[in-house]
KEKE-3310 file (N, C-alpha, C; in steps of 0.2 Angstrom, whole numbers, plus 5000, padded with zeros to 4 digits):
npx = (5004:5005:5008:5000:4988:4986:4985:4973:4963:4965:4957:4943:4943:4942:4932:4921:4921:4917:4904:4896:4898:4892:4881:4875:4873:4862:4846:4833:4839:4844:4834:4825:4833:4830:4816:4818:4816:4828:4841:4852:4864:4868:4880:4889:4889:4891:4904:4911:4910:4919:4931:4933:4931:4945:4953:4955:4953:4962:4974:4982:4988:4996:5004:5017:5015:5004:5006:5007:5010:5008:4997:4991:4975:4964:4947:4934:4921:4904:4889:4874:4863:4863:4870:4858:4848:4854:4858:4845:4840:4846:4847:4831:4832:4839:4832:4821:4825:4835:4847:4863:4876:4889:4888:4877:4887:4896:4886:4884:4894:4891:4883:4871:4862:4851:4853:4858:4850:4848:4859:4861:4852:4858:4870:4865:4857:4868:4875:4864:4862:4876:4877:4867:4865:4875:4888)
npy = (4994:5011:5028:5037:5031:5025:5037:5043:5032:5036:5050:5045:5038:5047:5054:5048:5046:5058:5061:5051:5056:5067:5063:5062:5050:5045:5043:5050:5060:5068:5069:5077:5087:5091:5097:5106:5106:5103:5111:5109:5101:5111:5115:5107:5106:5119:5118:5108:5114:5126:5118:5113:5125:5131:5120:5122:5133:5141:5133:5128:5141:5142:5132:5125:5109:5100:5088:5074:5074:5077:5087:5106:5111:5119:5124:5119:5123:5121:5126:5118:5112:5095:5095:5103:5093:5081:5088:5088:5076:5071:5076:5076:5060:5061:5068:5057:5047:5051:5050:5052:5045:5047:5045:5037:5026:5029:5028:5010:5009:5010:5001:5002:4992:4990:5002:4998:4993:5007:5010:5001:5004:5016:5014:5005:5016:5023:5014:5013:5026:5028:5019:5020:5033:5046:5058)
npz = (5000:4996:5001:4998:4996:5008:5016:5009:5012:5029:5028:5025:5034:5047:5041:5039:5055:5058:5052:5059:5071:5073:5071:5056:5053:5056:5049:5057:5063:5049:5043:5050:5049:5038:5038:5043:5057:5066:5066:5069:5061:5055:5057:5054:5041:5037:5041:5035:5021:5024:5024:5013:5006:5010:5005:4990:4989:4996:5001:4987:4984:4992:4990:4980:4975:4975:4991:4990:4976:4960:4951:4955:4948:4939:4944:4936:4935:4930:4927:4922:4913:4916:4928:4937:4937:4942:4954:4958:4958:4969:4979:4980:4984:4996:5004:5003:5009:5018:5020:5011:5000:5008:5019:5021:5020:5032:5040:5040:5048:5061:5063:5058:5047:5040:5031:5022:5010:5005:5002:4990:4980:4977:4972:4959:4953:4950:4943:4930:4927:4922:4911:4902:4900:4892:4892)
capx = (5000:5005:5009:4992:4980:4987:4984:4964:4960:4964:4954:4939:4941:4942:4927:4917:4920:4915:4897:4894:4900:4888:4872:4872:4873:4854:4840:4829:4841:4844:4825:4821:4836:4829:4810:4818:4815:4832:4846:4860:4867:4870:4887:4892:4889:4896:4911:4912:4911:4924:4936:4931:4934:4951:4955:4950:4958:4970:4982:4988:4991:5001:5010:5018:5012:5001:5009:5006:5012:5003:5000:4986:4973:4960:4942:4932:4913:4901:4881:4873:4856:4865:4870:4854:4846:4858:4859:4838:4839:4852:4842:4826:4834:4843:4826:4816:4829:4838:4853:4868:4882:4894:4885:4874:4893:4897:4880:4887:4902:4888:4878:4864:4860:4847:4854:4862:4846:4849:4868:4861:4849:4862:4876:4862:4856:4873:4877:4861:4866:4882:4876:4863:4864:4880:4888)
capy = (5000:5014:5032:5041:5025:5027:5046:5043:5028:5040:5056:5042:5034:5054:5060:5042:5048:5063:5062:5047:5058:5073:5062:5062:5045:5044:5049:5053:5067:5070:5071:5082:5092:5095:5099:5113:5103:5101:5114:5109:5099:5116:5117:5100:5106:5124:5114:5104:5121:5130:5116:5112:5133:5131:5116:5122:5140:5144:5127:5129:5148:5142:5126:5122:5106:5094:5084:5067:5073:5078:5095:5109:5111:5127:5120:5119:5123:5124:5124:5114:5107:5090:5097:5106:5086:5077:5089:5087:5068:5068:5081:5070:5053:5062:5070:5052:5041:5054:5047:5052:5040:5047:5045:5028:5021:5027:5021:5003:5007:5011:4997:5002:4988:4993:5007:4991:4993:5015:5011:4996:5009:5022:5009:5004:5022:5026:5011:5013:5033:5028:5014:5023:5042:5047:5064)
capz = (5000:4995:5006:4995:4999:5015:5017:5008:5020:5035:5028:5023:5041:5050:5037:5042:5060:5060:5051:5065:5077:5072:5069:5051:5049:5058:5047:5060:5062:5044:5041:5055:5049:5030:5039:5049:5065:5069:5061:5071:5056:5048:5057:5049:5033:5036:5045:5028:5016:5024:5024:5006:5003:5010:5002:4984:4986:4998:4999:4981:4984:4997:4991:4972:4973:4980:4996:4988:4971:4953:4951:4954:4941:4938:4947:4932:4938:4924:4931:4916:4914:4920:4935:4939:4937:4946:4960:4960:4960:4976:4983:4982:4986:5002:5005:5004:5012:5026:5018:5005:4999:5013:5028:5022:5022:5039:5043:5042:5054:5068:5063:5054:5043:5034:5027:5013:5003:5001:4996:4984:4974:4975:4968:4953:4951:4947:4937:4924:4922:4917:4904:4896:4899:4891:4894)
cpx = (5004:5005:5001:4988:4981:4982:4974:4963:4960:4958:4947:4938:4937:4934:4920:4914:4918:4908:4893:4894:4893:4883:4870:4871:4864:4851:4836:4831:4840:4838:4822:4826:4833:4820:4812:4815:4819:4837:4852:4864:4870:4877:4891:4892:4892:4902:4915:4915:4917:4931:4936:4933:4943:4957:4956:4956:4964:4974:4985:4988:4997:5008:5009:5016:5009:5006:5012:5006:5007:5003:4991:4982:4968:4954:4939:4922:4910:4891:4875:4866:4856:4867:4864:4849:4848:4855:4848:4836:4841:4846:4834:4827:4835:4835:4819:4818:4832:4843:4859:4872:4888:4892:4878:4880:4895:4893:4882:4891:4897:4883:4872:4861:4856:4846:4858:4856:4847:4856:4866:4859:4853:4868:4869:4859:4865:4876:4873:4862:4872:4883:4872:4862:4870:4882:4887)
cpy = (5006:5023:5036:5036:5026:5033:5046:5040:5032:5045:5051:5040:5044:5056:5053:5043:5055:5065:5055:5051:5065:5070:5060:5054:5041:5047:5051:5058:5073:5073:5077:5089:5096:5096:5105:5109:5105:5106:5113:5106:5106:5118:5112:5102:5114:5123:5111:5109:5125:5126:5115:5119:5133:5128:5118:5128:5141:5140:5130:5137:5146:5135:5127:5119:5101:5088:5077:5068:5076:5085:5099:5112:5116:5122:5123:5118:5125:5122:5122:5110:5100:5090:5097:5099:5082:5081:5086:5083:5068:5072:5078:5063:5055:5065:5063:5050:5044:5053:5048:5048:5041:5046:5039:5024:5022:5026:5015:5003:5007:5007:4997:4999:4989:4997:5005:4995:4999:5013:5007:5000:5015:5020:5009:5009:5025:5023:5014:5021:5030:5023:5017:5029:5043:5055:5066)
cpz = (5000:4999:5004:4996:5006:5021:5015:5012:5025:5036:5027:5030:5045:5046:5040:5049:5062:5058:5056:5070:5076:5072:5064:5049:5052:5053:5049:5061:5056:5044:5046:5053:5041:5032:5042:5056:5069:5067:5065:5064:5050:5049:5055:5044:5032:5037:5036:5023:5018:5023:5018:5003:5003:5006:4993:4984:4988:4998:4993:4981:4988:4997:4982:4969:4978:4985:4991:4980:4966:4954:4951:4949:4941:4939:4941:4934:4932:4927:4922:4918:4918:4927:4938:4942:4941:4954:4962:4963:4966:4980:4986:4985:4994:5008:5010:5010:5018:5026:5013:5006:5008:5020:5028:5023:5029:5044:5044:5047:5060:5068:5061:5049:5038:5029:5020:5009:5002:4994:4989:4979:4973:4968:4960:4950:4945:4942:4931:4922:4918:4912:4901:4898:4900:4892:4900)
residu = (UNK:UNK:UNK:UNK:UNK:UNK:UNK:UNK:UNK:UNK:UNK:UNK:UNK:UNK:UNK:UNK:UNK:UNK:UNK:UNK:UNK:UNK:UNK:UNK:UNK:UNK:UNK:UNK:UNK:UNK:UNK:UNK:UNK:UNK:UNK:UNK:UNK:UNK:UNK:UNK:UNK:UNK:UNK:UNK:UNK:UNK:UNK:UNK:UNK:UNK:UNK:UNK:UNK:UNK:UNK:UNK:UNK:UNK:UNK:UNK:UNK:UNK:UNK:UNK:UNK:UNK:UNK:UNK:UNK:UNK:UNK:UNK:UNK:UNK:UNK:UNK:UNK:UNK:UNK:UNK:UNK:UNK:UNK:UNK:UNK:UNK:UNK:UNK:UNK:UNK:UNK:UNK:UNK:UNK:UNK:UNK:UNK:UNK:UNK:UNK:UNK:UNK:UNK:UNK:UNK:UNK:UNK:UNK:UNK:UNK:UNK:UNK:UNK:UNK:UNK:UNK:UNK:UNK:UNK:UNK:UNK:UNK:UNK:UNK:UNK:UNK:UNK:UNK:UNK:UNK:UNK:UNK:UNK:UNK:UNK)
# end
């Protein structure tokens, strides 16, 4: 294994523990958080965004190159009717279920079983876009 699968595994355990440790990996929180119930969850998500800002813009002002190598690339955001769809779907999924990709997987770590069958429809959602809707 390698020093960069090393370095992901950790940030993947750390980012695992950290939406366990907030709650997000309950969807009776989630759900109470997307009714306006609940809005503590907004500091996990502004938590998220400022690191994601720092990440994005200030490192490569402040380093040449990436720690683990390769080089920094110009963040190419384009807001595209595909996007506007995509973000919709997640948005409803996350909506129905209480649940996104990264916090139904660290649902498993806490034992929530059930939360298999979201991941299964997420995994096969994801496959038939990418077999029959190109682009």
């Amino acid at each position: 294994m390698n020093t960069r699968n090393i370095v992901v595994y950790i940030g993947g355990v750390l980012f695992g523990f950290g939406l366990a440790y907030s709650g997000m990996t309950k969807q009776e929180i989630v759900l109470n958080f997307l009714k306006f119930q609940d809005l503590g969850l907004i500091f996990v998500i502004g938590g998220g965004a400022a690191v994601t800002f720092l990440a994005i813009n200030v490192v490569p002002r402040l380093m040449k190159t990436p720690l683990l190598g390769g080089v920094f690339k110009p963040r190419v955001s384009a807001l595209t009717r595909n996007t506007i769809i995509g973000a919709a779907i997640f948005g409803v999924g996350w909506g129905i279920s209480g649940q996104c990709p990264g916090s139904a997987v660290a649902s498993l770590g806490t034992g929530n079983w059930p939360v298999i069958i979201g991941l299964i429809t997420m995994f096969l959602g994801a496959y038939l876009r990418g077999r029959f809707i190109k682009g």
